[in-house]
mmCIF entry with sequence, helices, sheets and N, C-alpha, C, O atoms, coordinates in Angstrom:
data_MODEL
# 
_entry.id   MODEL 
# 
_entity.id                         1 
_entity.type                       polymer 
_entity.pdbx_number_of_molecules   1 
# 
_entity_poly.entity_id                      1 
_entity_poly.type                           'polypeptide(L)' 
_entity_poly.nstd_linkage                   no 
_entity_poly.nstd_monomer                   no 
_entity_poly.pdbx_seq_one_letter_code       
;(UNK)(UNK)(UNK)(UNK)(UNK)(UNK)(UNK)(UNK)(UNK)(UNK)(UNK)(UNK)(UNK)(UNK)(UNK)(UNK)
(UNK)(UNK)(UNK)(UNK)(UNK)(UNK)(UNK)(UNK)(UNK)(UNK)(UNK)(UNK)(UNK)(UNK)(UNK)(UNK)
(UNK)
;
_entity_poly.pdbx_seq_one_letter_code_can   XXXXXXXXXXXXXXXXXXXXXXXXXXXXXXXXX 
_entity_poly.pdbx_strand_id                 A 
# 
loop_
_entity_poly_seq.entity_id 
_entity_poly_seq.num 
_entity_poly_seq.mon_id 
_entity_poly_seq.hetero 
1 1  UNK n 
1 2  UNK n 
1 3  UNK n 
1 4  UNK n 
1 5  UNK n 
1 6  UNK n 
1 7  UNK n 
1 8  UNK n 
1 9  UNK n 
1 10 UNK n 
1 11 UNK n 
1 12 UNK n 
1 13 UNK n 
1 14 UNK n 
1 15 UNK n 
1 16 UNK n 
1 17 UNK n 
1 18 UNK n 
1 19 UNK n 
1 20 UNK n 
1 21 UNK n 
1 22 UNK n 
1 23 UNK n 
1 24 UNK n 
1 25 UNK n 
1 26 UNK n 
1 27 UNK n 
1 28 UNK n 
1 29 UNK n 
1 30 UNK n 
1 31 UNK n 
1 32 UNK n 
1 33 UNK n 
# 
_struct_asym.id          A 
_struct_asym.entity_id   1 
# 
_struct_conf.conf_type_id            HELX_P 
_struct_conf.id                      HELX_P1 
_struct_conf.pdbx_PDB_helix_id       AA1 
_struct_conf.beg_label_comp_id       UNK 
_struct_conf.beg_label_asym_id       A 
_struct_conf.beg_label_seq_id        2 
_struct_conf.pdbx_beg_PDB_ins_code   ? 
_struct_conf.end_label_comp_id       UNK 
_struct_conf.end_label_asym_id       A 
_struct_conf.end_label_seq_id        32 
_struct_conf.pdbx_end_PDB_ins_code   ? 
_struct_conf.beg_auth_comp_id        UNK 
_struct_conf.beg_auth_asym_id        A 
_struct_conf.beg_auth_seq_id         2 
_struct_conf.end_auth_comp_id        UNK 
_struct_conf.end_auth_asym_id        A 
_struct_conf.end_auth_seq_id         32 
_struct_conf.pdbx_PDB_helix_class    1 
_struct_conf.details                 ? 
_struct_conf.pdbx_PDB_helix_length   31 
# 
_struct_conf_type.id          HELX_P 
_struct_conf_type.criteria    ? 
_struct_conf_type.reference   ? 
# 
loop_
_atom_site.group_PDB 
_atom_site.id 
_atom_site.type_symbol 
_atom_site.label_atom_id 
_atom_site.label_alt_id 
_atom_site.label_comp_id 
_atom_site.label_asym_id 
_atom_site.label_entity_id 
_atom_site.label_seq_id 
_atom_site.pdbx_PDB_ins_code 
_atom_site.Cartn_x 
_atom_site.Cartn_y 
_atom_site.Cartn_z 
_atom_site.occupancy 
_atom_site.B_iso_or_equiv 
_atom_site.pdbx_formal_charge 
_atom_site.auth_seq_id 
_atom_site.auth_comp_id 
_atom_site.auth_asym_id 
_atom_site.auth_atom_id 
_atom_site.pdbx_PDB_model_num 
ATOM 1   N N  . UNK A 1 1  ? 121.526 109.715 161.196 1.00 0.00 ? 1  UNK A N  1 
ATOM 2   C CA . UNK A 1 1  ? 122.603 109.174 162.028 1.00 0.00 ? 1  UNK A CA 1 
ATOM 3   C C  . UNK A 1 1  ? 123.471 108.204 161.211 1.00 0.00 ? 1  UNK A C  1 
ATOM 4   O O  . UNK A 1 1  ? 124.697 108.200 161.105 1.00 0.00 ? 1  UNK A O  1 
ATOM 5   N N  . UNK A 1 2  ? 122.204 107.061 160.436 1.00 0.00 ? 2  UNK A N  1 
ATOM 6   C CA . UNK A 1 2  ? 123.689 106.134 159.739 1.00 0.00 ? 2  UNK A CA 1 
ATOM 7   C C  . UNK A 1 2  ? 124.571 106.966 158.803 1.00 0.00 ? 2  UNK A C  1 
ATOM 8   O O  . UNK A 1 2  ? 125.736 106.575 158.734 1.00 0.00 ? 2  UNK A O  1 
ATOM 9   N N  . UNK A 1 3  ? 124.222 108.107 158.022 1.00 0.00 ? 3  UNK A N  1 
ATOM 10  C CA . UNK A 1 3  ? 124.895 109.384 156.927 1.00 0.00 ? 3  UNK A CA 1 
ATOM 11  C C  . UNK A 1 3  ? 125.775 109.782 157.956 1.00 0.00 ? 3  UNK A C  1 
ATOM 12  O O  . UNK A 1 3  ? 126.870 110.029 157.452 1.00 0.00 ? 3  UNK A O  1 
ATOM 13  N N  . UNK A 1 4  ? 125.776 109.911 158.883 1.00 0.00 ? 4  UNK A N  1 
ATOM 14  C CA . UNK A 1 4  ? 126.525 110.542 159.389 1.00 0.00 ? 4  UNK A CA 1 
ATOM 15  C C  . UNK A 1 4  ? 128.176 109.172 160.199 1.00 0.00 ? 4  UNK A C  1 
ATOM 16  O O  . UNK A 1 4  ? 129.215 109.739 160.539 1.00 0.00 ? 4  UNK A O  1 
ATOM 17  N N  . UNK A 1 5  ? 128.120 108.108 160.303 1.00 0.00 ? 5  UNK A N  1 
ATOM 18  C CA . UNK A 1 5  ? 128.605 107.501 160.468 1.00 0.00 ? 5  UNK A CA 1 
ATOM 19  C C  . UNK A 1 5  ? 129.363 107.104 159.282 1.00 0.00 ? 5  UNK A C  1 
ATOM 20  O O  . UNK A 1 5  ? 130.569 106.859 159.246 1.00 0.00 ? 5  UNK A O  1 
ATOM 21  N N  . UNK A 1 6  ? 128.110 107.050 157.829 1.00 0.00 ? 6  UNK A N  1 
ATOM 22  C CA . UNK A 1 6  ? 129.203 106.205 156.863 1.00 0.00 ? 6  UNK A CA 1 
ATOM 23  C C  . UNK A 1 6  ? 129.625 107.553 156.114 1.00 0.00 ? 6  UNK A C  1 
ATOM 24  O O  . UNK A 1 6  ? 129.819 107.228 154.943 1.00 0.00 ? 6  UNK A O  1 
ATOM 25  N N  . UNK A 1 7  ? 129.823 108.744 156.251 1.00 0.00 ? 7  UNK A N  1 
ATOM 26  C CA . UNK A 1 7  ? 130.579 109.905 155.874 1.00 0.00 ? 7  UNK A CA 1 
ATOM 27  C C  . UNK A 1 7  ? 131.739 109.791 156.566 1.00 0.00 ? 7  UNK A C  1 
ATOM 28  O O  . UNK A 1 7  ? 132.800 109.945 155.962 1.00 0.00 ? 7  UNK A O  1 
ATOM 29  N N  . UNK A 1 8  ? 131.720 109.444 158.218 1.00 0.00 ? 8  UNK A N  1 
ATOM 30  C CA . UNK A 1 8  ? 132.940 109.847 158.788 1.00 0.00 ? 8  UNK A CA 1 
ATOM 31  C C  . UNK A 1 8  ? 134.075 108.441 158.405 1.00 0.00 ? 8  UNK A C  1 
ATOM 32  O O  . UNK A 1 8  ? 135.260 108.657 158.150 1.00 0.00 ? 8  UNK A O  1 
ATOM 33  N N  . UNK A 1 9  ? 133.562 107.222 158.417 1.00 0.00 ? 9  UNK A N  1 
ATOM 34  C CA . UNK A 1 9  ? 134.052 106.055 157.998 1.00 0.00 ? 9  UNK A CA 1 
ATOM 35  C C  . UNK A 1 9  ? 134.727 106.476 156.454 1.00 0.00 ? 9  UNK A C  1 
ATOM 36  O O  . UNK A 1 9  ? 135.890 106.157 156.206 1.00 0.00 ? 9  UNK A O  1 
ATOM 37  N N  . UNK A 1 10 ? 134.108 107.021 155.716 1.00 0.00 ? 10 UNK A N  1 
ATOM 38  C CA . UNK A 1 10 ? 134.669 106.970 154.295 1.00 0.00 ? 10 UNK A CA 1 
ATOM 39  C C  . UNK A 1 10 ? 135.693 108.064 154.337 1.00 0.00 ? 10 UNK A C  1 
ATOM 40  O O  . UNK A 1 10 ? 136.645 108.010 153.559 1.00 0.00 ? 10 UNK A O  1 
ATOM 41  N N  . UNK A 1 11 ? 135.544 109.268 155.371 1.00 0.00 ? 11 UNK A N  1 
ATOM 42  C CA . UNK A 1 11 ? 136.377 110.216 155.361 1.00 0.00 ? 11 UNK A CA 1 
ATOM 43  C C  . UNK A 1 11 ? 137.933 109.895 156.013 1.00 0.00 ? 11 UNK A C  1 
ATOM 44  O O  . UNK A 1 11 ? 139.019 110.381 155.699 1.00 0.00 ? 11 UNK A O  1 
ATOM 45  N N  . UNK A 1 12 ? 137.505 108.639 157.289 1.00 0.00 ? 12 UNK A N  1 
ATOM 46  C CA . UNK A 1 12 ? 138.786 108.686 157.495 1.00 0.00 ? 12 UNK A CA 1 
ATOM 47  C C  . UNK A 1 12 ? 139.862 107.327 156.493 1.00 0.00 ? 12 UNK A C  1 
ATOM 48  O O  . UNK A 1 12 ? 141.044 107.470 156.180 1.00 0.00 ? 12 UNK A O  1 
ATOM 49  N N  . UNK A 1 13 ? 139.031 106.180 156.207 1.00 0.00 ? 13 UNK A N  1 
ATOM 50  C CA . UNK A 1 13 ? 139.446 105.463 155.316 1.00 0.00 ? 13 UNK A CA 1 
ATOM 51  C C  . UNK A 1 13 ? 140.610 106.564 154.175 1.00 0.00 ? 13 UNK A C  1 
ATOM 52  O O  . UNK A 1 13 ? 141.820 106.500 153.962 1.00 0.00 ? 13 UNK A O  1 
ATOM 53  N N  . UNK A 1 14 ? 139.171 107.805 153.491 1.00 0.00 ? 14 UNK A N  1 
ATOM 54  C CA . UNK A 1 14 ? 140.120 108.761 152.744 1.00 0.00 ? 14 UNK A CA 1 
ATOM 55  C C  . UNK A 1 14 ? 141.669 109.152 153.377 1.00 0.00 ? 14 UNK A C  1 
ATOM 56  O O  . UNK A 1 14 ? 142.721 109.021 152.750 1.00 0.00 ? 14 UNK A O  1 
ATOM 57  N N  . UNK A 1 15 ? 141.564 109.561 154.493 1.00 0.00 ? 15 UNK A N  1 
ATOM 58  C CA . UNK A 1 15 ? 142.971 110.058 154.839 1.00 0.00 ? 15 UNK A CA 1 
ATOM 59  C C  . UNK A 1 15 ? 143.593 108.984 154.606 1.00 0.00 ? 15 UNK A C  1 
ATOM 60  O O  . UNK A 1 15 ? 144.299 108.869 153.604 1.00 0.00 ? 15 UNK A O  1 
ATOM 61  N N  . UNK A 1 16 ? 143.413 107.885 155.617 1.00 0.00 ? 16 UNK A N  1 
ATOM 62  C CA . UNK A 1 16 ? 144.714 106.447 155.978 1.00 0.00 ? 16 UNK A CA 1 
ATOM 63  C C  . UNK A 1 16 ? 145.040 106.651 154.423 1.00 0.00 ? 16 UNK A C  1 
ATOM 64  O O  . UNK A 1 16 ? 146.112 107.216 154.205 1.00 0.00 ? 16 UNK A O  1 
ATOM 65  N N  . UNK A 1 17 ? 144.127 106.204 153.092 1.00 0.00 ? 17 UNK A N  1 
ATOM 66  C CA . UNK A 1 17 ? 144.824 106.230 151.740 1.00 0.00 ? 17 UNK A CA 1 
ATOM 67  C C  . UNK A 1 17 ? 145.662 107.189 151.563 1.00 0.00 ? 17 UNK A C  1 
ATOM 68  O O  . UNK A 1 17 ? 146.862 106.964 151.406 1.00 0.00 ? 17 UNK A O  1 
ATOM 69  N N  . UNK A 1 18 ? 145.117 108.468 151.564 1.00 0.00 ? 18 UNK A N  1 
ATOM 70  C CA . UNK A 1 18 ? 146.408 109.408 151.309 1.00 0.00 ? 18 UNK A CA 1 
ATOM 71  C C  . UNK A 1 18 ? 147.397 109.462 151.917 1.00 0.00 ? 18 UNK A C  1 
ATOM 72  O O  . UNK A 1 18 ? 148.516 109.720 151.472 1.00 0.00 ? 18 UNK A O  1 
ATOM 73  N N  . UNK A 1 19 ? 147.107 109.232 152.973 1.00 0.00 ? 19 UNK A N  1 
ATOM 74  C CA . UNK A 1 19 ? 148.564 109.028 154.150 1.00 0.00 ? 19 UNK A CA 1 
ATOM 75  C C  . UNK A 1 19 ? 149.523 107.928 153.791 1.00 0.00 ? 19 UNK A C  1 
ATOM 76  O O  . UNK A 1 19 ? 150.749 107.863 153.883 1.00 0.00 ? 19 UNK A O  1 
ATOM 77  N N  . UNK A 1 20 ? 148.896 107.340 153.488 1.00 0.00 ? 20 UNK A N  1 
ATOM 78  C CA . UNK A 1 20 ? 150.005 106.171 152.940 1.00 0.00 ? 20 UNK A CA 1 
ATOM 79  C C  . UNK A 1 20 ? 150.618 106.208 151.516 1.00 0.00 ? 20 UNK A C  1 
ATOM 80  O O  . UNK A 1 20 ? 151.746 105.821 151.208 1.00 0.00 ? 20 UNK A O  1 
ATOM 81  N N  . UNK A 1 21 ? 149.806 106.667 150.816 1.00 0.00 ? 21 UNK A N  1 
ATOM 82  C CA . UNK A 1 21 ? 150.331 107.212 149.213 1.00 0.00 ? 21 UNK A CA 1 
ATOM 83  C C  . UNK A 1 21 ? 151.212 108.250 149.613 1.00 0.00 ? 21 UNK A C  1 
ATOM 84  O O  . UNK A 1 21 ? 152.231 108.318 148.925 1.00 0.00 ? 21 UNK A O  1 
ATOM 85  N N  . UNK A 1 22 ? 151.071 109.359 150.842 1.00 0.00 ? 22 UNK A N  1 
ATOM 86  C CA . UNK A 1 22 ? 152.305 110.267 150.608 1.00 0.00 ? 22 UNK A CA 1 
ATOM 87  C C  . UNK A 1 22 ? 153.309 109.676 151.136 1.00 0.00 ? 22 UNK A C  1 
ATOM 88  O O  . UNK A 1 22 ? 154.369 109.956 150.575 1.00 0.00 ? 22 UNK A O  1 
ATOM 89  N N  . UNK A 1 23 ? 153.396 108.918 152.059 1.00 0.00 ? 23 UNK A N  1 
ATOM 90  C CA . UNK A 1 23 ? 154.382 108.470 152.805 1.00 0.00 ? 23 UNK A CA 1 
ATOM 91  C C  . UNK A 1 23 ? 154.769 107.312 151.741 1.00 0.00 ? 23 UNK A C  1 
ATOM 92  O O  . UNK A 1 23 ? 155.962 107.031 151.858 1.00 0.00 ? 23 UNK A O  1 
ATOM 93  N N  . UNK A 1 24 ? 154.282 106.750 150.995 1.00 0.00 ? 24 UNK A N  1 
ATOM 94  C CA . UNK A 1 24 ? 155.271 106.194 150.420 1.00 0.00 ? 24 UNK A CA 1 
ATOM 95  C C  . UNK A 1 24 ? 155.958 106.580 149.449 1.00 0.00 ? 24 UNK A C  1 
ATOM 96  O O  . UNK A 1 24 ? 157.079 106.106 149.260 1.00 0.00 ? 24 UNK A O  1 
ATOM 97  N N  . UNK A 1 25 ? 155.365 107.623 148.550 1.00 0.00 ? 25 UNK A N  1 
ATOM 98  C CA . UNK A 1 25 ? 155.765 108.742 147.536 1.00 0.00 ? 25 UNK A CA 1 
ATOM 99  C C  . UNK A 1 25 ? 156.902 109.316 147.945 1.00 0.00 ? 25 UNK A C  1 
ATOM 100 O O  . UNK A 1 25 ? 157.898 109.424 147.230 1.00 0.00 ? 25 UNK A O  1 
ATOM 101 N N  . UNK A 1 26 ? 156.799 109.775 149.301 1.00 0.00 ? 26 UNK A N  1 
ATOM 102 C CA . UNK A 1 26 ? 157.808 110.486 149.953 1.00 0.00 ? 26 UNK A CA 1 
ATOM 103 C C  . UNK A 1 26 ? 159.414 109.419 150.293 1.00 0.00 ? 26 UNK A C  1 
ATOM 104 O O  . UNK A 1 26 ? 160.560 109.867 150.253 1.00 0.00 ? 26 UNK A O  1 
ATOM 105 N N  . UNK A 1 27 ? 158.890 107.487 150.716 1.00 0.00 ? 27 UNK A N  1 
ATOM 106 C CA . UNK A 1 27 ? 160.087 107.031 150.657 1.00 0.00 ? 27 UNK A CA 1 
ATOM 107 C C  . UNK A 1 27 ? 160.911 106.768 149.160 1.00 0.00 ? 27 UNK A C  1 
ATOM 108 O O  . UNK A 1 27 ? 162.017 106.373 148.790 1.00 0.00 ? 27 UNK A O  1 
ATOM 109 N N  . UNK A 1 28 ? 159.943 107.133 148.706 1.00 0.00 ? 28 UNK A N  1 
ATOM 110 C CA . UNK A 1 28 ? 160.467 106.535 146.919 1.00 0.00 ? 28 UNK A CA 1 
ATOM 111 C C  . UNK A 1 28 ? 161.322 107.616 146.629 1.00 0.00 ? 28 UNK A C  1 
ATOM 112 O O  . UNK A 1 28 ? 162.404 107.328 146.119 1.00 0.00 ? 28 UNK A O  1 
ATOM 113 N N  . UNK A 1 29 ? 160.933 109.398 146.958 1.00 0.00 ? 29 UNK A N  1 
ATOM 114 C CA . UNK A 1 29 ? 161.605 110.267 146.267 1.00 0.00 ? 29 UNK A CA 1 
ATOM 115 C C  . UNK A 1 29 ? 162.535 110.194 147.255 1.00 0.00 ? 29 UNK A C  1 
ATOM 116 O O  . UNK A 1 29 ? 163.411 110.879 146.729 1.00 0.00 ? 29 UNK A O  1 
ATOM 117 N N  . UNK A 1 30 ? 162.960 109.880 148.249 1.00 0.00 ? 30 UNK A N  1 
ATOM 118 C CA . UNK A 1 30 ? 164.134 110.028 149.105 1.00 0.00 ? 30 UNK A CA 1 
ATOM 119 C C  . UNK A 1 30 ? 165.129 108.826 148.642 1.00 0.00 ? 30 UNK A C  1 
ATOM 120 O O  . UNK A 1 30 ? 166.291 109.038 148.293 1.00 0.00 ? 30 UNK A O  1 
ATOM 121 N N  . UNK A 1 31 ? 164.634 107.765 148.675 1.00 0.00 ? 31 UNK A N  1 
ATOM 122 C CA . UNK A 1 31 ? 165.893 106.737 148.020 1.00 0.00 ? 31 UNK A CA 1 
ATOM 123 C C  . UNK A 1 31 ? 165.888 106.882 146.471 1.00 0.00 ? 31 UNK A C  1 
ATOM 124 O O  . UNK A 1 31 ? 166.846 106.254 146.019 1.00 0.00 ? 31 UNK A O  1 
ATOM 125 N N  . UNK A 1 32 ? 164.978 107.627 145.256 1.00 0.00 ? 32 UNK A N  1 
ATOM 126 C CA . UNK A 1 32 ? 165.395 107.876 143.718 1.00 0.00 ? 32 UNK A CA 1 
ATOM 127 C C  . UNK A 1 32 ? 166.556 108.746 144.311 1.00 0.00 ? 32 UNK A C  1 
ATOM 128 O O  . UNK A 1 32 ? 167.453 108.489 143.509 1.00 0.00 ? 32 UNK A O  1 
ATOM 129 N N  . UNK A 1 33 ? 167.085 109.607 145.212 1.00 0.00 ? 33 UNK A N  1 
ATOM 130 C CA . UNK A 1 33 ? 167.942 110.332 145.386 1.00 0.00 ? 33 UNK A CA 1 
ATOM 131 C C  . UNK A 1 33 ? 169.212 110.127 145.661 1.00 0.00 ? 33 UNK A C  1 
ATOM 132 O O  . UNK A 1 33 ? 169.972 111.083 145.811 1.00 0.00 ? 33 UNK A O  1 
# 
């Protein structure tokens, strides 16, 4: 049960990071433009 809690914790932590690295990747290549 705790494996299974600190998998889903680290998995969604994973997204929020990527989500925010694309979204800001994404405001950077829109105003380099």
């Amino acid at each position: 049960m705790k494996f299974l809690v600190v998998a889903t914790v680290l998995v969604l932590s994973f997204i929020a990071v990527a989500n925010a690295s694309y979204w800001r990747y994404a405001h950077s290549g829109n105003s380099g433009k």
